[in-house]
N, C-alpha and C positions, 0 to 999 in steps of 0.2 A: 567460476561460480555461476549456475545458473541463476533467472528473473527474480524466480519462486525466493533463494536463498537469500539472495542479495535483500530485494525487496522485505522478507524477515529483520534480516539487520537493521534494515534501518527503518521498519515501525519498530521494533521493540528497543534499538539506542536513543529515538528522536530523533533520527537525522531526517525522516522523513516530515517532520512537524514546517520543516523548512526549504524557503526553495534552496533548490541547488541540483545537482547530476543526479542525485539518490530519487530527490521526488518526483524527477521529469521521467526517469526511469521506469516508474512505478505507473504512470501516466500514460507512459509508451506503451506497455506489457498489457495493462486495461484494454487500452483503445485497440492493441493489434486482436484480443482475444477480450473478449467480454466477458465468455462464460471460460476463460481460463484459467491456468495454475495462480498466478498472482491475485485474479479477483476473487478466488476461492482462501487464497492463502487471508485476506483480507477481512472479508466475510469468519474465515475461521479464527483470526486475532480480535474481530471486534464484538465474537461471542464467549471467548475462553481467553483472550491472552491476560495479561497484567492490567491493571487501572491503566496505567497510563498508554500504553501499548493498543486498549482498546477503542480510546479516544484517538488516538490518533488514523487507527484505522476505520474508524467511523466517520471520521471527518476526512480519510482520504476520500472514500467512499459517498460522503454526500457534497463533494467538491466536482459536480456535471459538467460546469463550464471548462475544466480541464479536460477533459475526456473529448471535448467536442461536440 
């Protein structure tokens, strides 16, 4: 399972709402690429995906102190 797909699953189940392997994951994928597949995938959930899906990806998204 590529970052892109994984990182999918888990904003749109919530696992990412929480810490744990999924959101550190998601953290990792960010910081190695910025303008990459998962900050894109992110970007693309917190303008189209589900309510809650988008919230979550918004707030991965303005959580900087992770990123570094």
């Amino acid at each position: 399972m590529t970052d892109e797909e994984m990182s999918k699953r888990a904003v749109t189940s919530g696992a990412a709402a929480t810490v744990g392997v999924r959101r550190t994951a998601i953290f990792e994928a960010v910081r190695a690429d910025r303008n990459g597949p998962v900050t894109g995938l992110l970007l693309a959930l917190a303008d189209a995906g589900a309510a809650e899906a988008r919230v979550s990806a918004i707030e991965l998204l303005c959580s900087p102190a992770e990123f570094g």
